[in-house]
C-alpha positions in Angstrom: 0.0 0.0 0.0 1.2 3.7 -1.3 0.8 6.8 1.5 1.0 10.2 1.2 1.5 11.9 4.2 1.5 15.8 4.0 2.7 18.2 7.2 3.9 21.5 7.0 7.5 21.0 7.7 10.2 17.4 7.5 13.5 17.1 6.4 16.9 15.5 7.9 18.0 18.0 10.3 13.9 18.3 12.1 13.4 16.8 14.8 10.2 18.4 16.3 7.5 16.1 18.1 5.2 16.1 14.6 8.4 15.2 12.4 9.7 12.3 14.7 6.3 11.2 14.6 6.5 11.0 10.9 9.9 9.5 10.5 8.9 6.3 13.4 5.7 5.8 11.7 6.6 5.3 8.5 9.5 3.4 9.7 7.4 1.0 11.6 4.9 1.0 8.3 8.1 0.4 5.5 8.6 -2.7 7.4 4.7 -3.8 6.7 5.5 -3.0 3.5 3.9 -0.1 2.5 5.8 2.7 0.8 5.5 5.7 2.3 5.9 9.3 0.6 6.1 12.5 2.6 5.8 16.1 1.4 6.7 19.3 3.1 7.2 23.2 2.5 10.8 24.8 3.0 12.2 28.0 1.8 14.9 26.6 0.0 13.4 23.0 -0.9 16.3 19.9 -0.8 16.0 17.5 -4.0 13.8 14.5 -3.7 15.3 11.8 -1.5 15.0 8.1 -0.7 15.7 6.3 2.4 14.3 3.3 3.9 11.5 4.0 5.3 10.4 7.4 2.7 10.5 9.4 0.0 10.9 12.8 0.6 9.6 15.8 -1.2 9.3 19.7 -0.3 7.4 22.5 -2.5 8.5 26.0 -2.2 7.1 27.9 0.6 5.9 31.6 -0.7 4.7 32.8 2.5 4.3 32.1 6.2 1.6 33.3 8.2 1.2 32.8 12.1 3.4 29.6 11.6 1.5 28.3 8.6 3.3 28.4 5.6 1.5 28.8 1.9 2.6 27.3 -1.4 1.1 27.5 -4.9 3.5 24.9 -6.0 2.3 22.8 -3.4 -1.3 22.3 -5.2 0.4 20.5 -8.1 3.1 18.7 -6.3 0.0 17.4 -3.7 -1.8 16.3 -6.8 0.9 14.5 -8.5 1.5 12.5 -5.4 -1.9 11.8 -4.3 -2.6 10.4 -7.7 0.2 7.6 -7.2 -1.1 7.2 -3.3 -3.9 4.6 -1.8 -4.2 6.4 1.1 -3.5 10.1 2.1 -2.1 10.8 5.7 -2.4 14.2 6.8 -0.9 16.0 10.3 -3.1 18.2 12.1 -3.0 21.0 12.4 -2.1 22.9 9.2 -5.0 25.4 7.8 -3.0 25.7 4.5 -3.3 21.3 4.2 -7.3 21.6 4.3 -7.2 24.2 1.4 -5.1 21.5 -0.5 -7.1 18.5 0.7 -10.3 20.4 -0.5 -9.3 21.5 -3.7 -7.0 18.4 -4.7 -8.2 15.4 -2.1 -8.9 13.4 -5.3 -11.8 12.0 -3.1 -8.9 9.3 -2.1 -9.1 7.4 1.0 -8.1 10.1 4.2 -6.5 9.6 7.8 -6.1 12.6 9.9 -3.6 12.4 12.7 -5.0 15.0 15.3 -1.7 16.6 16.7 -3.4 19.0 18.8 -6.1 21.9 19.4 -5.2 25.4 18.5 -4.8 26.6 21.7 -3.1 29.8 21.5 -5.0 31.4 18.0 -8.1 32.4 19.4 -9.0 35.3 16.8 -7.4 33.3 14.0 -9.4 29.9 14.9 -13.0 32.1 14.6 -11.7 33.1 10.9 -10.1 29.5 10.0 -13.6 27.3 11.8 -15.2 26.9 9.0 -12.3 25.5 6.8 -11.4 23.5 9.9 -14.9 21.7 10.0 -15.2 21.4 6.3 -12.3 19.8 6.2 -12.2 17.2 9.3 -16.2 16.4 8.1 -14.5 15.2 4.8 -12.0 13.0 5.7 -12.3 9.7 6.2 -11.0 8.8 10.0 -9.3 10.9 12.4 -6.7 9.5 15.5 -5.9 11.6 18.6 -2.7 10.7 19.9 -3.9 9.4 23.2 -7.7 8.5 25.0 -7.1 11.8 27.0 -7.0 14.0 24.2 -9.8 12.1 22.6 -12.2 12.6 25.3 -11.1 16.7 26.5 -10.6 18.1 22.9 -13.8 20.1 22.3 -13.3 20.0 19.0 -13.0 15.9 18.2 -16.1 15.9 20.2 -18.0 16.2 16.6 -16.1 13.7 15.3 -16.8 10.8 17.5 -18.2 8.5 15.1 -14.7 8.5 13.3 -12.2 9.2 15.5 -10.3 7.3 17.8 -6.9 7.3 20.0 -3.6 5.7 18.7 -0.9 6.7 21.0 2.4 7.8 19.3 5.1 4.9 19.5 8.4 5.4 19.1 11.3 2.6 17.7 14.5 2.7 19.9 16.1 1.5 16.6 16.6 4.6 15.5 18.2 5.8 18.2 22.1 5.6 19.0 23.3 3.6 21.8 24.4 5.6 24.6 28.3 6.3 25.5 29.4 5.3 28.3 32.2 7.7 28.6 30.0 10.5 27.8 27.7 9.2 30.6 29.9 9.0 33.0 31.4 12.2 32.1 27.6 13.9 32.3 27.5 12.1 35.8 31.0 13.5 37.0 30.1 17.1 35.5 26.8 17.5 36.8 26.5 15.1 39.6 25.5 11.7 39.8 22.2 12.5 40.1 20.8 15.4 38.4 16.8 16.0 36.6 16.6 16.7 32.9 14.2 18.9 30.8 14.5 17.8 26.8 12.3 20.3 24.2 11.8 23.8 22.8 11.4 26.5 24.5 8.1 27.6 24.0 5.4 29.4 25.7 3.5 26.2 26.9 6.7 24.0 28.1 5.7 25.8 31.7 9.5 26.3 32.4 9.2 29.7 34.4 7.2 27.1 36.9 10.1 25.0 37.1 12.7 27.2 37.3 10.2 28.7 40.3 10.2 25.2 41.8 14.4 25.5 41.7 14.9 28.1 44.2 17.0 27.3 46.9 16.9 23.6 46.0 20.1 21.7 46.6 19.6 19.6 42.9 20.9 20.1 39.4 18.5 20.7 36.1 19.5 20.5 32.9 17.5 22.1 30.5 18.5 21.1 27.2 16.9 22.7 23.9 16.5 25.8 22.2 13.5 28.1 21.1 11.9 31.4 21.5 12.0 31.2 25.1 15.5 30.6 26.3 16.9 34.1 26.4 14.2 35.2 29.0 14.6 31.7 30.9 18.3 32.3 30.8 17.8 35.6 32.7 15.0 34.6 35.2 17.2 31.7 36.5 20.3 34.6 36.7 17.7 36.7 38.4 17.1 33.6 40.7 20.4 33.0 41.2 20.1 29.4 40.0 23.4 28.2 39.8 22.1 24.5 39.6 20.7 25.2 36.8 22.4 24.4 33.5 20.8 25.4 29.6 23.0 23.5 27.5 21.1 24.4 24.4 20.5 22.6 21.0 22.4 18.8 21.5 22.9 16.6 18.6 20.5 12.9 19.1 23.8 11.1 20.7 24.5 13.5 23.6 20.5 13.4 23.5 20.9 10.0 24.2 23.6 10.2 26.7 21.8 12.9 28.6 18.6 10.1 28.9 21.2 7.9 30.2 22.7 9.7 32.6 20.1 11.9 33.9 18.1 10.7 37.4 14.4 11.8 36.3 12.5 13.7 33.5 10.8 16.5 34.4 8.2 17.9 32.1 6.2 21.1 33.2 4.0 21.8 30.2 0.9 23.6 31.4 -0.9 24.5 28.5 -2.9 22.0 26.2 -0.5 23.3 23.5 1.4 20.2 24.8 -0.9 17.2 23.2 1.3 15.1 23.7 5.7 15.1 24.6 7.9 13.5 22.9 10.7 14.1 25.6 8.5 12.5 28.4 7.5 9.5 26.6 12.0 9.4 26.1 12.5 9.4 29.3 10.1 6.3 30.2 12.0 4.7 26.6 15.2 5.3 28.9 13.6 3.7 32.0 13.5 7.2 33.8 10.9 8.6 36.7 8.6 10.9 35.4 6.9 14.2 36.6 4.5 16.2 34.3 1.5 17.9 34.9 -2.2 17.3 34.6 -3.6 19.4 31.4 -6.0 16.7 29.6 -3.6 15.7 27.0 -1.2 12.4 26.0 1.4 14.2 29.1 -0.4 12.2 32.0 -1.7 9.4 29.4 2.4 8.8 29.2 3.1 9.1 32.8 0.3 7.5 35.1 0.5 8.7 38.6 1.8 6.8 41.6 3.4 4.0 38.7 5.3 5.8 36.7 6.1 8.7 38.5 4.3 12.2 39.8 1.4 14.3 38.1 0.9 17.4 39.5 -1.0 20.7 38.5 -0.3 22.8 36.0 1.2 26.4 36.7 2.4 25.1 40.3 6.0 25.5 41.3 5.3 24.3 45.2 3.8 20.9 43.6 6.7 20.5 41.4 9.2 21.3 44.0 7.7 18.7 46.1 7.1 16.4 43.7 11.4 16.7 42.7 11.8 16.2 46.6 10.1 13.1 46.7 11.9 11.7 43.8 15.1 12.7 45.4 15.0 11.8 49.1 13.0 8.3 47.6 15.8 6.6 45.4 14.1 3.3 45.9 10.7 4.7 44.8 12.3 6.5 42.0 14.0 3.6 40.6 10.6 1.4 40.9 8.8 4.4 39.0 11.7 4.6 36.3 11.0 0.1 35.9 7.3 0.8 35.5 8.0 3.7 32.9 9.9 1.6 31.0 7.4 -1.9 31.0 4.8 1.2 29.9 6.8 1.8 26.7 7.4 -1.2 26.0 3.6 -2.5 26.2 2.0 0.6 24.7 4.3 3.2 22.8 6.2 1.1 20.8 6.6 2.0 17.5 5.5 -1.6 16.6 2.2 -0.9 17.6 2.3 2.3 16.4 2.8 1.0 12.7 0.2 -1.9 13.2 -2.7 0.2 14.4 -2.2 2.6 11.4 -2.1 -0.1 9.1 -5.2 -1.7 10.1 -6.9 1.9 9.9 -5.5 2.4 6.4 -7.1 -0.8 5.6 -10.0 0.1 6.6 -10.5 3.3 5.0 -9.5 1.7 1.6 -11.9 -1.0 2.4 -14.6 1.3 2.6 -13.6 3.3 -0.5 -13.8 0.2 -2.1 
């Protein structure tokens, strides 16, 4: 079987939660056997390429617009590879990909992955509703990426009768192996027990809370990852006088790795529903790690389940993540059995495995219906 999928950005060097969705889907899919196409927008678009698992192609992007890019060659390169697909995959949300899907769907079987609400928009989504309806009433099936988001988005609440939740897996394939002499370096830099923070710096990652929880605390953070934020985040923890507090910015995937390794517990403060799902929580239970996160209605405590995998707390509360980091801390035994039950909870649910199987039997259902 031949899918399209189409999202706004993917290329080698991206590694946002959307494109690593992408890349351990169709990975876990080319091993099924299907062939898997994806096309993106870039500025300066890369010529086609083929790896294992995809074919990659980008159309010019002529314009962005509150982070959704436009492209008029887009409509004809969309066409061209729907007409070769059996089934088109599309990543929500992109307002610019229901323009396309309306104008050039080819009335070909549709799967919408439901990334997310937008959350942050509120003007923009009155304008874009319509679109947004007309399109999600036209597609074929839609998946949230976990029961939780299923049952508090507002919006999938319409769509009942054809959604349903498949939980992003991920393949610890594609990952390097970690270092040891890099881990044990991390541990002799940093301590030998130290919490990590993995993502971008962005307006919902709730890291002014944790950075709040850090006063006076006697343990090291890590924050790793860049973004819009980390200027201002740098400066509060000065302000703060954080000096267990370490930005180590952008890291290539092995000192990612490494850092998982090393690193005593994940800490993941999101407290907005911007945060659908996290991709560097569902890591650290890959890594056999302790989780804290908060409780906003999305994948976040679907990932981390609390009192078995480690702490939920509520959003926007640096107290309840200072104590929950305390607990963690002065409880290595309790850590340790959270981190175990973190990892059997990858391992039976967020495998990329199951990822690829679930999708396939939805694509095959779809078609079967077109058919």
């Amino acid at each position: 079987m031949r899918v399209l999928h189409f999202y706004k950005t993917f290329g080698p060097d991206q590694f946002g939660g959307v494109e690593m969705f992408i890349r351990h889907l169709t990975d876990a899919t080319a091993a099924q056997g299907y062939q898997n196409t994806v096309l993106s927008l870039a500025d300066e678009p890369l010529p086609p390429q083929q790896t294992p698992s995809y074919r990659m192609y980008q159309s010019r992007q002529n314009l962005n617009l509150a982070r959704t890019g436009f492209s008029w060659s887009a409509f004809a390169d969309f066409a061209r590879l729907a007409q070769e697909a059996d089934v088109i995959h599309y990543h929500y949300p992109w307002p610019f990909m229901d323009l396309v899907h309306l104008a050039k769907g080819l009335r070909k079987p549709s799967v919408v992955t439901y990334h997310s609400d937008i959350v942050r928009q509120k003007v923009l989504l009155q304008v874009y509703r319509p679109l947004m309806h007309a399109f999600l009433g036209r597609v074929d099936a839609i998946a949230a990426t976990s029961p939780n988001y299923l049952q508090s988005s507002t919006v999938l609440r319409r769509y009942q009768d054809k959604a349903q939740a498949i939980p992003i897996g991920l393949a610890q394939s594609l990952y390097p192996e970690p270092d040891a002499a890099a881990v044990a370096d991390l541990r002799r830099r940093y301590g030998e027990r130290f919490f990590l923070f993995v993502g971008v710096q962005r307006y919902y990652k709730g890291l002014h809370y944790l950075l709040e929880a850090m006063k006076a605390s006697p343990w090291p953070l890590l924050i790793v990852g860049a973004g819009p934020l980390e200027q201002e985040l740098m400066r509060v923890a000065a302000r703060l006088q954080l000096t267990n507090v370490h930005f180590l910015g952008s890291v290539d995937e092995q000192d990612k790795v490494n850092l998982m390794q090393a690193c005593y517990s994940v800490v993941f403060p999101s407290h907005l529903r911007s945060e659908a799902f996290g991709i560097g929580l569902l890591e650290g239970a890959m890594f056999g790690k302790p989780l804290i996160c908060c409780e906003i209605g999305t994948g976040t405590s679907f990932i981390n389940l609390h009192g078995t995998t480690g702490i939920v707390v509520p959003p926007m509360d640096a107290g309840a993540l200072r104590l929950a980091m305390q607990t963690l801390w002065d409880n290595p035994n309790l850590a340790q059995r959270y981190g175990e039950a973190a990892r059997t909870r990858y391992l039976d649910v967020f495998t990329a495995q199951s990822l690829g199987q679930a999708y396939s039997e939805l694509y095959t259902q779809v078609v079967s219906r077109h058919k």
